[in-house]
N, C-alpha and C positions, 0 to 999 in steps of 0.2 A: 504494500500500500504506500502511496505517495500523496503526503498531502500538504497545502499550502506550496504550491507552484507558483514563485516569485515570476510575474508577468507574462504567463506561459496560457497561452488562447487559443479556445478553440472556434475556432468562426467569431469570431470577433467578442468571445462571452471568455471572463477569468475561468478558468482550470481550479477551482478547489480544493480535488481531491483526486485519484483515479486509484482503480482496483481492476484485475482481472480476473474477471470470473469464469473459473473453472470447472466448478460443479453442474453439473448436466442440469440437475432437477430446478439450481437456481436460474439457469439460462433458462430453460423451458418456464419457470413460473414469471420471470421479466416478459417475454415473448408472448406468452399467453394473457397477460394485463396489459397488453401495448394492444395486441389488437384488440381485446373486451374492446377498451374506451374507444377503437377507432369505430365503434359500432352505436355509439353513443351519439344522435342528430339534436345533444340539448345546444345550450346557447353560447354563442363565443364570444371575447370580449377584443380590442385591437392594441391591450399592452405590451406584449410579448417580451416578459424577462424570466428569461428561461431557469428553474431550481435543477434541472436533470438533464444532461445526458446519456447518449448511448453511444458506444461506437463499434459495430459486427464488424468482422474481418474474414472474408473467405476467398482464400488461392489469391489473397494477396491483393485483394480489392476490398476497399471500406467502403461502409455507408453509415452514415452519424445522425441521430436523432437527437435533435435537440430539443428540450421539452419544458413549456410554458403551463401549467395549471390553472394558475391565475387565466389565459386567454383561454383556455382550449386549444392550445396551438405544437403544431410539433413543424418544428425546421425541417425537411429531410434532406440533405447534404449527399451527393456519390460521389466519394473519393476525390481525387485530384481533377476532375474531370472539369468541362468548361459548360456544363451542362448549368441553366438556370436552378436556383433552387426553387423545392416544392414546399409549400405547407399545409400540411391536414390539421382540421380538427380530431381531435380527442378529449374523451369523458375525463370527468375528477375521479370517476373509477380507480384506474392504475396507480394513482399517488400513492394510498396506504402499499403499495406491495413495492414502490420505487422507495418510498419511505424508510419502508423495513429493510429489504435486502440493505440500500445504503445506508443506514443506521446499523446495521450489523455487520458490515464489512469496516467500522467506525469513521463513516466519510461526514463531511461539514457536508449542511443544507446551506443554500445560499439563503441570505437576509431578505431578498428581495421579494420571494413570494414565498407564503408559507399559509396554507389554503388547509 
């Protein structure tokens, strides 16, 4: 675990804290609460500062979800690419379980939205 990254950003948001997680059942229960909320059509708000995010790595390609609560909003970032960014809505669903896991891998919540 690596935390408090002196000026270290990721899409333009401070770095807090970072962990990689290895345990299968905890990737599948992040993964399974990212999509719950993506199935959530309640209401979004336009502040976007984001408490969470994610960053999947497979064969060497990323893709970074960056993640607002407060909005309902999720950045979705692919890798190094020149591709525009996306953003979806998502439910307050997934918080308690982004919550948990990063409270229990001991990561800082950011100050700015805490829902």
């Amino acid at each position: 675990m690596v935390l408090n990254h002196k000026g270290e950003v990721l899409h333009g948001w401070p770095v807090l804290g970072k962990q990689q997680v290895k345990d299968a059942k905890i990737k599948a229960e992040l993964i399974a609460a990212y999509y719950d909320g993506l199935t959530d059509t309640g209401f979004s708000a336009a502040c976007f500062s984001p408490s969470h995010a994610i960053r999947a790595v497979r064969n060497g390609k990323s893709l970074d979800l960056v993640i607002c609560f407060g909005c309902s909003h999720v950045k979705v970032i692919e890798g190094n690419t020149k591709k525009p960014d996306k953003y979806v809505h998502i439910g307050k669903y997934p918080q308690r379980t982004f919550d948990r896991v990063f409270s229990d891998y001991g990561l800082p919540r950011s100050k700015r939205w805490r829902g």
